[in-house]
C-alpha positions as CSV (number, residue, x, y, z in Angstrom):
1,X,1.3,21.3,-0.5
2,X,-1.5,18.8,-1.8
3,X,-0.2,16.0,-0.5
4,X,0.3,17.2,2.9
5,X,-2.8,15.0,3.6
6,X,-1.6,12.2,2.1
7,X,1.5,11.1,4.5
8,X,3.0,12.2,7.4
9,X,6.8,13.3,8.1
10,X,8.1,12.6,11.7
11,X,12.0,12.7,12.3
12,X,12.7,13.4,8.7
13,X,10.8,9.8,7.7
14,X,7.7,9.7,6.0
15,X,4.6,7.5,7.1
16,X,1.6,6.7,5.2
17,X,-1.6,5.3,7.0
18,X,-4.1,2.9,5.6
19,X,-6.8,5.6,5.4
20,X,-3.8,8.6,3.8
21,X,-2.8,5.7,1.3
22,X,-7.0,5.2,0.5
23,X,-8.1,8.6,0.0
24,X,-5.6,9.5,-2.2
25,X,-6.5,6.7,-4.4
26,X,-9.8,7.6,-4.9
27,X,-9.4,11.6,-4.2
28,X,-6.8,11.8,-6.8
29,X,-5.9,9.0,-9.0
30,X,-9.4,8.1,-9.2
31,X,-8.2,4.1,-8.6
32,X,-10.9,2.1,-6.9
33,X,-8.6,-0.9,-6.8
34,X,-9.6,-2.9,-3.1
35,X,-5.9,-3.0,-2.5
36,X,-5.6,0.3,-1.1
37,X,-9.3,-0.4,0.7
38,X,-8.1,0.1,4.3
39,X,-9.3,-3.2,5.4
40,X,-7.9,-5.0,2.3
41,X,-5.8,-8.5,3.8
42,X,-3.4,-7.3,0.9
43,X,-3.3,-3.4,1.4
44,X,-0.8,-1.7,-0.3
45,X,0.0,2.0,-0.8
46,X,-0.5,3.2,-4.6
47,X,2.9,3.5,-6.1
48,X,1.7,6.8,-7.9
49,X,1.6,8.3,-3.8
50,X,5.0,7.4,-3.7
51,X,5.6,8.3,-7.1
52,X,3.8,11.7,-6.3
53,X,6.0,12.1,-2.8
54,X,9.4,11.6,-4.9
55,X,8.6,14.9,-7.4
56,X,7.3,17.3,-4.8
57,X,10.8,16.7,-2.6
58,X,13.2,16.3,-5.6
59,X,11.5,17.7,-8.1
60,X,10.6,16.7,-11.7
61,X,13.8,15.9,-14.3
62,X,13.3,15.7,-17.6
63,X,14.1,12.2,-17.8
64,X,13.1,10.0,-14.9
65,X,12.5,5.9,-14.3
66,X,10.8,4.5,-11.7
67,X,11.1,0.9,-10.9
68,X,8.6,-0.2,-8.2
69,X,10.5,-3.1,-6.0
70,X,7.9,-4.3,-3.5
71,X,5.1,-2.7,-2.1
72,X,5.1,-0.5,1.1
73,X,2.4,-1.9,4.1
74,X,0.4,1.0,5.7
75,X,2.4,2.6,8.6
76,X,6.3,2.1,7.2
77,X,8.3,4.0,8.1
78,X,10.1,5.3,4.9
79,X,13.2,7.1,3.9
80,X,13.5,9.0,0.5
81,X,17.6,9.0,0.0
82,X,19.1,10.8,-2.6
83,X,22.6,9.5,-4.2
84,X,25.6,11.0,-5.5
85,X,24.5,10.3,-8.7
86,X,21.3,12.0,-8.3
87,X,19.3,8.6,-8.1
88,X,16.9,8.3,-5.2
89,X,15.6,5.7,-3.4
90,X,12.8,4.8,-0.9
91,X,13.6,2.5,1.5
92,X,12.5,1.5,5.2
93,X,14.6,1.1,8.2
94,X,16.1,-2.2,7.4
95,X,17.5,-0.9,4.3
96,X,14.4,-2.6,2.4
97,X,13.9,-1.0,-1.2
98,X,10.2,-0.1,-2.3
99,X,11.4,1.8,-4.8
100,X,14.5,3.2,-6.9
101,X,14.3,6.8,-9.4
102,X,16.9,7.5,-12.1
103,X,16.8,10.8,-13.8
104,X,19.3,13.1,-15.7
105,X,18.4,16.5,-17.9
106,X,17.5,19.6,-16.3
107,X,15.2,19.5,-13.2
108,X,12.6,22.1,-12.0
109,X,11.2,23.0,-8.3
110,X,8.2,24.8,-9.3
111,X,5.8,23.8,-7.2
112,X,3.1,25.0,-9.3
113,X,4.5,22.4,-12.5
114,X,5.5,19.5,-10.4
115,X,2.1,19.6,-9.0
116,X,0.2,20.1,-12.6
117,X,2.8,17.3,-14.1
118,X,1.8,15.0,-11.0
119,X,-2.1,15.6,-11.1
120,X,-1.7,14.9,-14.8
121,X,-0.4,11.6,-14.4
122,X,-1.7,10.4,-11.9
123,X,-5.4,10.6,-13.0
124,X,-3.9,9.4,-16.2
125,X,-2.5,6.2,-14.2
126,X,-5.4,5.7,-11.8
127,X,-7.3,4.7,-15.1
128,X,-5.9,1.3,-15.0
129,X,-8.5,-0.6,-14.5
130,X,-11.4,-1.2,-16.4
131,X,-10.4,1.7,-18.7
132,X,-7.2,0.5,-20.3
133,X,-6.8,-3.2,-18.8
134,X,-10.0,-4.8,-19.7
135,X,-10.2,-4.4,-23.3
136,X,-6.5,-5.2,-23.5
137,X,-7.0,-8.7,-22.2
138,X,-10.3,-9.0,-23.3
139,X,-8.7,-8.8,-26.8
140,X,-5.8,-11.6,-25.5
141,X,-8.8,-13.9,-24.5
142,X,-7.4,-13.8,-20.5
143,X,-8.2,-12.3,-17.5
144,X,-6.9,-12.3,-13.6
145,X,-8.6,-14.5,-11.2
146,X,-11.5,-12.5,-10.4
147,X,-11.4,-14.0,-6.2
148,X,-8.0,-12.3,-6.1
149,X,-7.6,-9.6,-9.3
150,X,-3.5,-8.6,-8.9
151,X,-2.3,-6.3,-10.7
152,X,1.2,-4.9,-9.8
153,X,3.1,-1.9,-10.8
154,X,6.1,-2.8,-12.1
155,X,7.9,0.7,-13.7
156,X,7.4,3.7,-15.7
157,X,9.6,6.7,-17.7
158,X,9.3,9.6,-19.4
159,X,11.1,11.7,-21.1
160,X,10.4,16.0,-21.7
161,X,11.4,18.4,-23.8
162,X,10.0,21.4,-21.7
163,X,9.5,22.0,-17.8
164,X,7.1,25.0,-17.7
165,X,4.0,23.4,-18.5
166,X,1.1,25.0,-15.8
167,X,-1.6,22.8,-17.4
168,X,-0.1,20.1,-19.2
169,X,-2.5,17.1,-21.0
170,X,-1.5,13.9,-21.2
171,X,-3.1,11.4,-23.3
172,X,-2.9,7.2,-24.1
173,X,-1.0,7.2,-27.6
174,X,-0.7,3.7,-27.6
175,X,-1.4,0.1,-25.1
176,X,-0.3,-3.8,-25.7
177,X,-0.7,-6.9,-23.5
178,X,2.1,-9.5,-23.9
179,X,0.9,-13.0,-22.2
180,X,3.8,-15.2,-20.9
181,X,2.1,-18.7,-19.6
182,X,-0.2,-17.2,-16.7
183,X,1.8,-14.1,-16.3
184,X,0.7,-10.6,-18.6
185,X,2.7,-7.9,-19.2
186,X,0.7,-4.5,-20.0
187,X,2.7,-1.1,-21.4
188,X,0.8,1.8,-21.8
189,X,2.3,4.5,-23.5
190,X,1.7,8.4,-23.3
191,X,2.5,11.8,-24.6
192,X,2.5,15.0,-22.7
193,X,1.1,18.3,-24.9
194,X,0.8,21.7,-23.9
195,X,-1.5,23.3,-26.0
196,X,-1.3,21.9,-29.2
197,X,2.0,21.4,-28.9
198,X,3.8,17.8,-27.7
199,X,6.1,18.4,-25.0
200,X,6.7,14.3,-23.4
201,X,6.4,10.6,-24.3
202,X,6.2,7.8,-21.6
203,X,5.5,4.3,-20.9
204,X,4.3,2.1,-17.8
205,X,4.1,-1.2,-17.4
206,X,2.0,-3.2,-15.3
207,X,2.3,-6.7,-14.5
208,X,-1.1,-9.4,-14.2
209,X,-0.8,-12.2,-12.7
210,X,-2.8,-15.5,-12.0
211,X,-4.1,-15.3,-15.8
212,X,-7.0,-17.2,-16.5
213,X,-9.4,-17.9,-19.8
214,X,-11.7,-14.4,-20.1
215,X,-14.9,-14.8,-18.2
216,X,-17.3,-12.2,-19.4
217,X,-19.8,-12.6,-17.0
218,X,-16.7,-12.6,-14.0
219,X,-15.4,-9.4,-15.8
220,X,-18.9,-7.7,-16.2
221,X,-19.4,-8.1,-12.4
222,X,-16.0,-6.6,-11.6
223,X,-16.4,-3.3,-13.6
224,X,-19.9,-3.4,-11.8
225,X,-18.2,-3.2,-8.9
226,X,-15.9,-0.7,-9.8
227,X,-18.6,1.6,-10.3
228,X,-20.6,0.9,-7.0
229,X,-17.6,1.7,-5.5
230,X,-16.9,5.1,-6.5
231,X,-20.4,5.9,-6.5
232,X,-20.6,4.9,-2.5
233,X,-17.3,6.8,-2.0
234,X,-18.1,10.5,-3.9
235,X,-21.9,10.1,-2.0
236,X,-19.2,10.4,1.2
237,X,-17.2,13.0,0.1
């Protein structure tokens, strides 16, 4: 499985170190954010690892909704439940939720869609940042505090007509930013094809907070950033 280098499973709970949580990122998402930097005072695991962990052990339904709760420190020690109801949840020890999954229609186990679907999305969602972010709150006149950029992932959903796509696309069909005093609230919403044919629509929203007036300069030097460091990492890989 590609993800098997991602976490690790030990007495039926899954673990995901600092440097698992990092490389997957950057590997697969393509997200450079310096939250999931290993030495990062504010690491965090990408939700789409998490989101990516759910669909290769329950498989991918063709409605689902994700709500990210909190966000899981390197090294928890998580459980992936399942309910009567078919929700799932991801939850630690204490019976702290990271993370809760509603879905209904049919469901596939194909191993060879749930991991096209996943890829799919996920380099569609590690595009966050500068790709879809910046000109959305460049055009709002705002921007995050550039000392400490945070940028949360709140939820997303989809919905699919079809679950036998091998090499789905996925595509931006539409993006807002909503400001709400120094809080922003971005959707971007997507549609799934295969071939020329559209199969999906979905949304995900993202939460900014710390807003602040839009700093060009500041902003320029982030994306700049950005760039140096995926360059530095693919000269490692």
């Amino acid at each position: 499985m590609f993800l098997d280098n991602f976490h690790t499973l030990t007495d039926g709970r899954i673990r995901i170190s600092a440097e698992q949580a990092s490389h997957f990122a950057k590997r697969v998402a393509g997200d450079y954010n310096p939250i999931h930097n290993p030495d990062a005072r504010r690491f965090c695991v990408p939700g789409d690892l998490l989101f990516a962990l759910v669909l290769a052990r329950f498989g991918l339904s063709q409605r689902m909704t994700f709500r990210f709760l909190s966000m899981v420190g390197a090294g928890v020690a998580l459980h992936f439940r399942e309910h009567a109801d078919g929700g799932i949840q991801v939850e630690d020890d204490t019976g702290k939720v990271y993370l809760k999954v509603e879905r209904s229609g049919e469901s596939t186990h194909d191993e060879s869609v749930v991991e096209a679907f996943t890829r799919r999305y996920v380099a569609f969602s590690g595009k966050n940042f500068p790709h879809y972010l910046k000109p959305l709150m460049e055009a709002q006149g705002v921007m995050f505090n550039p000392q400490r950029p945070l940028v949360i992932y709140d939820s997303m959903g989809f919905a699919l007509d079809r679950l036998d796509a091998l090499d789905p696309g996925l595509e931006l069909a539409d993006s807002s930013f909503e400001v709400i005093g120094k809080r922003g609230e971005a959707l971007l919403e997507f549609r799934m094809t295969s071939g020329a044919e559209t199969i999906g629509s979905g949304s995900k929203k993202l939460v900014v907070s710390g807003l602040r007036d839009y700093d060009a300069d500041a902003m320029e030097a982030i994306v700049d950033e950005f760039y140096r460091l995926r360059r530095a990492y693919e000269a490692m890989a």
